[in-house]
N, C-alpha and C positions, 0 to 999 in steps of 0.2 A: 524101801531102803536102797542106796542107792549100790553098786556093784563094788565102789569103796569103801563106805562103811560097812558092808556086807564086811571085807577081808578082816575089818579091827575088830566087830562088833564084839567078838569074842572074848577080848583080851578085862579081865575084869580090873575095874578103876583103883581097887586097892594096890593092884603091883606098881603103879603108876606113882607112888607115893606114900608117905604117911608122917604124920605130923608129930612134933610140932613145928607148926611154919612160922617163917616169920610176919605172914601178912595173910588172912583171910579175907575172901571177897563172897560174898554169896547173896543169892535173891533169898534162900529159905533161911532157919536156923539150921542149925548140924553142932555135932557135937569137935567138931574140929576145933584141935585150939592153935591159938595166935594173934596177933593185934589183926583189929577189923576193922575193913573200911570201905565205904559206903560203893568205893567204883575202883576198877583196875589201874586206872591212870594213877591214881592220887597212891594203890600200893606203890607201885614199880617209882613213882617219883620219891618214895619215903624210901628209898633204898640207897645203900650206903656209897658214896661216889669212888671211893680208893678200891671196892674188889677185894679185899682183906678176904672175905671168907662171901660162901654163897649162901644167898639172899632167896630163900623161899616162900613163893606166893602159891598159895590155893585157890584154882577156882571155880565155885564149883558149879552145879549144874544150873543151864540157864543159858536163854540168846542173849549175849553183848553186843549189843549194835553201836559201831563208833567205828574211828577209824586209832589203831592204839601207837605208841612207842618206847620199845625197850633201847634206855641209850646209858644204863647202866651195867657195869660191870658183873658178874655171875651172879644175873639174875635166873631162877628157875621157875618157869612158870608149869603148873602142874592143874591140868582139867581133873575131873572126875569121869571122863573117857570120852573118844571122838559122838557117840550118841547125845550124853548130856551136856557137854560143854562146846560151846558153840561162838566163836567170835567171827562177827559177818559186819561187812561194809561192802556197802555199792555205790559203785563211782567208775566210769568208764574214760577214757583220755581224752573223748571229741566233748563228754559235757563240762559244764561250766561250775565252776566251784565256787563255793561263796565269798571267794574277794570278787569273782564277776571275771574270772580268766579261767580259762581253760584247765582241767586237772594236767594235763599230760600225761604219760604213762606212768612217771616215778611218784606222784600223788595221791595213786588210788591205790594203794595197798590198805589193806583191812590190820596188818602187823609188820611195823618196820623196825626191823632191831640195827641198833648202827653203833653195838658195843661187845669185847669181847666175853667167850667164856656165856654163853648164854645157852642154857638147856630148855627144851621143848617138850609135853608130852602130856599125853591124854587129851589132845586140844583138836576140835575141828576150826579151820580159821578157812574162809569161805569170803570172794566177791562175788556179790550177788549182782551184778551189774546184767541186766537181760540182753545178754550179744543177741540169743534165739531170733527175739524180735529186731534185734536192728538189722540181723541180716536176713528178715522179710521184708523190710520198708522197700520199696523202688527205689530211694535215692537214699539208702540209709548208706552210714557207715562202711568202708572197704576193709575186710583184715590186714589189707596187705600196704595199707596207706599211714604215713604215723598219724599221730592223734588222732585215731579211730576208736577200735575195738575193743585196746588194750586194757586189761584191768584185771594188776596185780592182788593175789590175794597175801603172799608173802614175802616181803626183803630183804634180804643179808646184806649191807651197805657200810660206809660206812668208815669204821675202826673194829665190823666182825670179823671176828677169827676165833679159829675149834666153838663153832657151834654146832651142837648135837638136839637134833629134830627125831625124838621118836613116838612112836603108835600117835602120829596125826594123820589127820585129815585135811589134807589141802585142794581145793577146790574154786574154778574160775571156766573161763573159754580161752581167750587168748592171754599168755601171759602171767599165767596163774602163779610161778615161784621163780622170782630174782633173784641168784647166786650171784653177786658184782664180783667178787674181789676174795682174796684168801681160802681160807679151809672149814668146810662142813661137811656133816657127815647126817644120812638120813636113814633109819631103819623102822623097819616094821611099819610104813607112811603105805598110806592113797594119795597120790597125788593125779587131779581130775584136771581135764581140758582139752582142747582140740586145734588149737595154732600158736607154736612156739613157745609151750607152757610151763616148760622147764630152761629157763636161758640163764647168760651172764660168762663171767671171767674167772668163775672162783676155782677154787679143786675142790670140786663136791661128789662123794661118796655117794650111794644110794644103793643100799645092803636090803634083799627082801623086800622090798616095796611094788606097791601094786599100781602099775600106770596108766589111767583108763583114759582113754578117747572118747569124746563126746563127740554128737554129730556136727555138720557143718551145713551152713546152703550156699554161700559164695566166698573163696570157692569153696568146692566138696572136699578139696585134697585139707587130709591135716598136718601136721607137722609137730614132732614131739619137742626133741632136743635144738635150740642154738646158741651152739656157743660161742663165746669172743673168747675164748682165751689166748693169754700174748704168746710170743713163739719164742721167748724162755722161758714157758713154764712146762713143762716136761704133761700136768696131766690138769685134765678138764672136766667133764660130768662125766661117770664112770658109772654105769649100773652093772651092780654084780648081784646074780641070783634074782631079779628084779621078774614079774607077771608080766608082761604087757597086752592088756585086753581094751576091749573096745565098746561101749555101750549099743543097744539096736540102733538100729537106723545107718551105723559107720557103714562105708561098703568094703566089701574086700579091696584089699591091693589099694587103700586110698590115702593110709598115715605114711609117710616117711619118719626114719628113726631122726632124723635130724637134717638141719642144715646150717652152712658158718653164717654168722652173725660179725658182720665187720663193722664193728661200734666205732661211731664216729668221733673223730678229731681236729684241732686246732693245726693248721701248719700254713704259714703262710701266711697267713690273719684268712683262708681259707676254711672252712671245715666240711671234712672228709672222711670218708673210711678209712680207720688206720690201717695203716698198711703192717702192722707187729702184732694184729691180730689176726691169727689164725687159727680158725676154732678149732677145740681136740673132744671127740667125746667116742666114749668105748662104750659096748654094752658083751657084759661077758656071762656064759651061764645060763643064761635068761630063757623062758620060756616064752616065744612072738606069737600073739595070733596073726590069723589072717588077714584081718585089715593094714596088717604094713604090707607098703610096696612090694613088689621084688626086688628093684631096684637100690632099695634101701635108706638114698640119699639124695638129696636134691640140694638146687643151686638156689643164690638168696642174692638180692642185687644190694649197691652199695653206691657213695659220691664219688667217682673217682678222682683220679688227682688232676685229670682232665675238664674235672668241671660236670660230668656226664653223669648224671643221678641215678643212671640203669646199667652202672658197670656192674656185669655179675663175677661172685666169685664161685666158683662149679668145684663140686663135693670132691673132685678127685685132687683139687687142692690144697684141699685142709687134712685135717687130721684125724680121718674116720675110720674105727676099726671095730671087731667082733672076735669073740672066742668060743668056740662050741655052746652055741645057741641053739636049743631044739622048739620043735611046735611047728606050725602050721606056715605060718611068717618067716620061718628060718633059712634059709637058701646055701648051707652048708659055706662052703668054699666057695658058691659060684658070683659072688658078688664083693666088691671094696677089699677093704683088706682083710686078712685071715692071721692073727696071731701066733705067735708062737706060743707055749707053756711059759717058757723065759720071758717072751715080751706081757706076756700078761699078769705073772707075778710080778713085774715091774710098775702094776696099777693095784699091789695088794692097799690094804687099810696102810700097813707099815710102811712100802716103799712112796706113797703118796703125802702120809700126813711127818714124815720125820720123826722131829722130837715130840711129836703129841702122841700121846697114850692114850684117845677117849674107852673107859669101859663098856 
């Protein structure tokens, strides 16, 4: 079992839920009730488009292999725990997908939700895309090059907002959970990977979650968090109370907590790193192993406006900060910035989400 579903395993599938739902999906019988139907796609598309009230699907235990889409309004989707319920797709950005062009990175998610009010839970959702081996080939794949590596196992896109992810398990190598845009909130989650596996522009929460590092071979360094967040948006991935461990094989001193991600754009009929993004990401509370850095932050290149494909923008640019972090990984005061109590209640669940209340 792997060192993330170790953290859930625990957690038993009936708190996750209980019915009746409005839509069951399952390989076995069970005594769950609610209308059934034979594949998850065809629930979540029978679901009501206005969002009036939230739309309950069950699913229970079983590998779905697909690649899925929630693009309706307070849909909730409910596993029978990150053990038994299992949604996996593999698809990486350098292969080719069956129209015969290339996935890209925004393709290969195994779950793409692009609608609000969308709750998560008891789910493991999982790309199975084998980086391990691409990054044995000789002339395989580069992490650090686009349409390589990447492959998302989950995306927030979209028209998402106040989406709430809990007791999953999310799991990939590079690029494992797309936050783009607006507000979610992640708790009681494993989220698996080893280059820039938690990115995007959104203000995303992550309360109690366990954030494991997998190995790497080229290069060895990993890299947790990057974000694009623009620079009026006050807050960016925020892990508060959060694990951060590391599978064997990681070395010491080799994850960085993050680096800015300057998502590119149109200007000019040019396209460039924006220059309004400037990535924000805190981690407050949290317990670091030893395989992060000391350093803690590292720089990430971008198009500049110059034309130049390897302008970099360097950590002490963005928006990088910590609040009494202890463990092995944690370098007190002696590194980036160091919060106040005030500035860090300033990334509470309240002062980040406003008028959203999620329970």
């Amino acid at each position: 079992m792997s060192m993330g579903l170790l953290a859930l395993a625990g957690r038993p599938a009936l708190a996750l839920g209980r019915g009746p739902f409005d839509a069951v999906v399952e390989q076995a019988a069970s005594s769950q009730s609610g209308r059934r139907f034979a594949g998850l796609q065809q629930a979540i598309d029978a679901a009501p488009t206005d969002g009036k009230l939230p739309y309950r699907i069950f699913l229970g235990p079983g590998t779905w292999q697909a690649a899925f889409l929630i693009d309706r309004p307070r849909v909730q989707l409910i596993g029978a725990g990150v053990q038994a319920t299992r949604l996996i797709f593999a698809a990486g950005a350098g292969q080719i997908a069956p129209d015969g062009k290339p996935y890209g990175t925004f393709r290969t998610a195994a779950l793409k939700i692009t609608a609000p009010d969308v709750h998560l839970s008891g789910l493991s959702i999982e790309n199975s895309y084998d980086a391990v081996t691409e990054m044995h080939k000789p002339n395989g794949l580069k992490a650090d090059l686009p349409g390589s590596q990447q492959a998302i196992a989950l995306t927030l896109d979209g028209d998402t907002d106040r989406a709430v992810i809990r007791d999953c398990h999310l799991a990939s190598h590079q690029d494992t959970l797309y936050c783009a845009r607006r507000r979610a909130l992640f708790t009681s989650c494993s989220i698996l990977g080893s280059y820039d596996f938690i990115f995007g522009g959104a203000a995303a929460r992550f309360e109690g979650c366990t954030i494991v590092s997998r190995p790497r071979v080229e290069p060895v360094e990993g890299c947790i968090a990057a974000p694009s967040t623009l620079l009026d948006q006050a807050a960016g991935l925020v892990f508060d109370g959060c694990d951060l461990t590391a599978q064997p094989g990681v070395p010491d001193g080799s994850v960085f907590l993050g680096r800015p991600w300057r998502a590119s754009t149109m200007v000019g009929g040019k396209r460039i790193g924006d220059p309004r993004s400037v990535g924000m990401a805190a981690y407050l509370r949290c317990r670091i192993g030893r395989h992060i850095a000391p350093s803690g932050w590292t720089r990430m290149w971008y198009t500049g406006a110059d034309g130049n494909p390897r302008t970099f923008f360097e950590p002490e640019d963005a928006r990088f900060a910590e609040f009494h972090n202890i463990g092995p990984g944690a370098q007190g005061t002696r590194r980036g910035k160091q919060l106040s109590a005030q500035q860090a209640d300033a990334l509470s669940r309240a002062a980040m989400f406003g008028d959203w209340h999620p329970g």
